[in-house]
C-alpha positions in Angstrom: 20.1 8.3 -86.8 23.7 7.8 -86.0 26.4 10.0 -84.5 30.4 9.8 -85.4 32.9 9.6 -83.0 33.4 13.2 -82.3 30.0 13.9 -81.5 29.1 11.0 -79.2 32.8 12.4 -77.2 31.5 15.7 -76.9 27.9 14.7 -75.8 29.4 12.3 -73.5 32.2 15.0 -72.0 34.9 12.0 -72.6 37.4 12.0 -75.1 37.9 10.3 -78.7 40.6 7.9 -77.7 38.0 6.4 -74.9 35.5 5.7 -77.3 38.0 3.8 -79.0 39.3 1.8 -76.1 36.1 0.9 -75.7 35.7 -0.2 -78.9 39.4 -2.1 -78.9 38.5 -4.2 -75.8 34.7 -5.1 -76.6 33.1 -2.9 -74.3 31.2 -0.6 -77.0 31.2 -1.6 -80.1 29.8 1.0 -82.5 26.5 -0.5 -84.2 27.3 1.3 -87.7 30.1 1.7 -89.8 30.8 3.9 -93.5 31.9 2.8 -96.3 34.8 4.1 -95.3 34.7 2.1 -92.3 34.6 5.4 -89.6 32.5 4.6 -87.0 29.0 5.4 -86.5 27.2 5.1 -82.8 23.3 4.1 -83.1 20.9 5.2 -79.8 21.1 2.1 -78.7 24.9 2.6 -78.3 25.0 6.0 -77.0 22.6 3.9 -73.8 25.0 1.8 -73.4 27.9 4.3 -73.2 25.4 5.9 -70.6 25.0 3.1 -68.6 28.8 2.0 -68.9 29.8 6.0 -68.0 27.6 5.5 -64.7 29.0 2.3 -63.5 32.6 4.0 -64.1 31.6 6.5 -61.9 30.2 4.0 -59.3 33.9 3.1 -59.5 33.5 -0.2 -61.5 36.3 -1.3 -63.6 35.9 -1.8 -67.2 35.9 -5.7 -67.2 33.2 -6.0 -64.5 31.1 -3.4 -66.3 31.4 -5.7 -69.4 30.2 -8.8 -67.6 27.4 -6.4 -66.1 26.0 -5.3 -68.9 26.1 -8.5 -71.3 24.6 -10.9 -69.0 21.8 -12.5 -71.7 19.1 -11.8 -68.7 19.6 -8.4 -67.8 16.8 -5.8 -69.1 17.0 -2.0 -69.2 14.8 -2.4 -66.0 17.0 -4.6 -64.2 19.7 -2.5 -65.0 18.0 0.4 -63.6 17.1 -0.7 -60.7 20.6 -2.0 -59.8 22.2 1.5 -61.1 19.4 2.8 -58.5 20.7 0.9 -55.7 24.3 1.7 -56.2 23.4 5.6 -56.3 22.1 5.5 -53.3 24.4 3.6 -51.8 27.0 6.6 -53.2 24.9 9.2 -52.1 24.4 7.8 -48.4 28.2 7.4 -48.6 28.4 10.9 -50.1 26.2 12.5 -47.1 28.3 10.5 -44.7 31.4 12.4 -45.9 29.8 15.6 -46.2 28.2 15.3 -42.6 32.3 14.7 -41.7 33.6 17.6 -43.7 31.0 19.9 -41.8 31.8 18.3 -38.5 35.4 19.5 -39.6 34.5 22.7 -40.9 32.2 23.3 -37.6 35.5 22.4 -35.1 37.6 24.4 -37.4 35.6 27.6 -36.6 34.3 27.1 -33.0 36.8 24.7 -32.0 33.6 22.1 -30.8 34.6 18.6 -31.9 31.2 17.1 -31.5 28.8 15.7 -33.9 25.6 17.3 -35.1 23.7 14.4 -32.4 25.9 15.6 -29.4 25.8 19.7 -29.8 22.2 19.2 -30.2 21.8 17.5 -27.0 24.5 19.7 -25.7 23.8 23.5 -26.8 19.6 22.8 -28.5 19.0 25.0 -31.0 21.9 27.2 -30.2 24.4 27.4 -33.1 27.7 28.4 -31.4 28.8 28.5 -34.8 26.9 31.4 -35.9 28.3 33.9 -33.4 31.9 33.1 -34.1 32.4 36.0 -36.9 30.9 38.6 -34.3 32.8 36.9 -31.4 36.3 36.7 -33.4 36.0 40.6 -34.5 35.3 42.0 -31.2 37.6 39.9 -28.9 39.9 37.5 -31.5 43.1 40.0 -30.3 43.0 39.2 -27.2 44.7 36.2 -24.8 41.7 35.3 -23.6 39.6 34.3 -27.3 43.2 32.5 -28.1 42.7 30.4 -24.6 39.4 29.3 -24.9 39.5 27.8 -28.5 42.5 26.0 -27.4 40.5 24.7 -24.0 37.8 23.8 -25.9 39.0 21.9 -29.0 39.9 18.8 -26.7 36.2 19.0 -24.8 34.6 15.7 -24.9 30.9 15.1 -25.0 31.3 14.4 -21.4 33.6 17.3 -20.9 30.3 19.7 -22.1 28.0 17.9 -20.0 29.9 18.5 -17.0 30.2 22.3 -17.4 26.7 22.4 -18.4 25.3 21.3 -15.3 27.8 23.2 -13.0 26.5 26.3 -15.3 22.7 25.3 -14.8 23.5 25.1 -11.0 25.1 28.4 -10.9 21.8 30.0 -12.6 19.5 28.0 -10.4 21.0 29.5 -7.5 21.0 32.6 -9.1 17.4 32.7 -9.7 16.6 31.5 -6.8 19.0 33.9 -4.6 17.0 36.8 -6.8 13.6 35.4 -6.5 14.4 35.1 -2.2 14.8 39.3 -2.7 18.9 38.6 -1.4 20.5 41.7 -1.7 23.2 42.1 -5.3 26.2 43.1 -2.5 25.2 40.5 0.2 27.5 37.3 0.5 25.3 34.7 -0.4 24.7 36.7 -4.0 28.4 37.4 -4.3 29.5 33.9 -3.5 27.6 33.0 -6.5 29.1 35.5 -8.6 32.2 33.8 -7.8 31.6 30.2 -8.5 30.4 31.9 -12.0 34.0 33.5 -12.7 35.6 29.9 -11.4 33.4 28.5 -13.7 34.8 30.5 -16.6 37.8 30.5 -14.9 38.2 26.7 -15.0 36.7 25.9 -18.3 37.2 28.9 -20.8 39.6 31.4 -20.1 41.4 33.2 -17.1 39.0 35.3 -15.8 40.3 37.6 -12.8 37.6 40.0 -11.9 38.1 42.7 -13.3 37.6 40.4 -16.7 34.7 39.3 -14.8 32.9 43.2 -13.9 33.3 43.4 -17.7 31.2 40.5 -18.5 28.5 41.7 -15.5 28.6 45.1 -17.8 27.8 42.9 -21.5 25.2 41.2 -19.2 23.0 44.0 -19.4 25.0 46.2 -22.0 24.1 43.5 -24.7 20.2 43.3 -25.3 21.0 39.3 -26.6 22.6 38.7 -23.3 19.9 40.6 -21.2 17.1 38.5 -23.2 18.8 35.0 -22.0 18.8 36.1 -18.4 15.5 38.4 -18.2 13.6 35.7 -20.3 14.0 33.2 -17.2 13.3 35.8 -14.8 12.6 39.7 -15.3 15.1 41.8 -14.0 17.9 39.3 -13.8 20.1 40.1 -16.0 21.1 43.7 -13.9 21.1 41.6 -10.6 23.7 39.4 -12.0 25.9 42.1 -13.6 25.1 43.7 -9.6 26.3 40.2 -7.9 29.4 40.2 -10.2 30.5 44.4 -9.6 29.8 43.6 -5.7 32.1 40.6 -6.0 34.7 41.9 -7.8 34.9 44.9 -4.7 35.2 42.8 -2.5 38.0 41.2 -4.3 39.9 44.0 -5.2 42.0 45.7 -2.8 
C-alpha cells in the first residue's frame, strides 16, 4: 500500500511543497513512483517522515536530521530510544517554563514573587492565591488593597520570613496574655494590639486604628478568621477583636 503526495500532507498536517523539499534535498525520498512518475510514499516512508517530523520539532535542522537518520548502524530501536531521551529532555525543559509562567501568573495576581519551594516554607498549605478574587471584590477600591500589592511585590524570601516571625511573636504573646486571664482593656493586652496594627502598619498597608477596630470586627465577624484564631485557643478570636477596640479608645481622642 502506497499513499500520494496529498495524502501523506494531510496525514502528516504539513504541506505539499515540504514533502517535496524533502524529496529535492535527499531527506525523503518517496519509495514508489507511477508510470507517470507522481510520487508514491510506502510505510516505510511515512516512518521516516514521522521520525524526521519529531526531530524538527526537537528543533533539529534538516541536515543533522539527515545524518541522524542514515547512519548504516542505527535501528528503529536506537532511534527510539534517542527520540526518548530528547522528549524528555523537552518536557523537563517544558515544565521548567511552565513552573516560570505560573510563578508569573502567581506574582501577577497576589503580587508574591516567590517560588513554589519558598511560599511553601513561607505560608504551608495556605494558597494566598486562592483568596485574591474574594479579597480584590470586597476591598480592591480602596488605597489600602492598592498599597499592599505594591509593598509586597518587592518582598524577598527574607523579607516574609522576617514579618513572619514578628507575626508569630505577636500571637504568642497574645495567647499567652489570654491564657494568663489579662483583662481585653488592660495595657499589657492593648500594647499588643498595638504592635499588631505596627505590624500591618509597617509591612502591608497604613493602618490607623480606626482601620485597625475594623479588622478586630472581621476577626470575629468572619467565621474563616474566627477558626484561625479560636483553632489555637477557644475564645481568642473575640479577645483579640476586644484588645484591638480597647486600643483603638485609648488612641482616639
Amino acid at each position: 500500500m502506497s499513499f500520494s503526495v496529498g495524502q501523506v500532507a494531510r496525514l502528516a498536517g504539513i504541506t505539499v511543497r515540504t514533502l517535496h523539499h524533502y524529496d529535492e534535498i535527499g531527506l525523503l525520498t518517496p519509495g514508489e513512483r507511477t508510470h507517470s512518475g507522481y510520487r508514491r510514499y510506502t510505510d516505510d516512508d511515512l516512518t521516516r517522515l514521522q521520525q524526521i517530523l519529531l526531530y524538527r520539532e526537537l528543533g533539529f535542522p534538516l541536515d543533522e536530521i539527515a545524518v541522524i537518520l542514515d547512519q548504516p548502524a542505527e535501528d528503529e530501536l536506537t532511534h527510539l530510544r534517542r527520540q526518548h531521551e530528547l522528549l524528555t529532555r523537552k518536557a523537563t525543559r517544558l515544565h521548567e517554563v511552565i513552573a516560570a509562567v505560573e510563578r508569573a501568573i502567581t506574582a501577577r495576581t497576589t503580587g508574591i514573587t516567590l517560588t513554589p519551594e519558598e511560599r511553601f516554607e513561607i505560608f504551608g498549605d495556605f494558597r494566598p492565591e486562592d483568596h485574591d478574587a474574594e479579597a480584590e471584590r470586597r476591598w480592591g477600591h480602596t488605597d489600602a488593597y492598592a498599597q499592599s500589592r505594591r509593598r509586597v511585590a518587592s518582598y524577598t524570601k527574607a523579607d516574609w520570613l522576617q514579618q513572619k516571625a514578628e507575626a508569630t511573636s505577636v500571637t504568642d504573646d497574645l495567647v499567652a496574655a489570654y491564657k494568663a486571664g489579662l483583662p481585653a482593656d488592660g495595657t499589657p493586652a492593648m500594647d499588643i494590639a498595638e504592635r499588631h496594627r505596627g505590624l500591618i502598619h509597617r509591612w502591608f498597608f497604613d493602618c490607623p486604628h480606626d482601620l485597625h477596630r475594623c479588622l478586630g470586627d472581621l476577626y470575629v465577624d468572619d467565621p474563616r478568621f474566627t477558626a484561625t484564631f479560636d483553632d489555637i485557643v477557644p475564645g481568642l478570636a473575640a479577645y483579640f477583636r476586644d484588645t484591638i477596640h480597647a486600643n483603638a479608645r485609648r488612641h482616639t481622642p
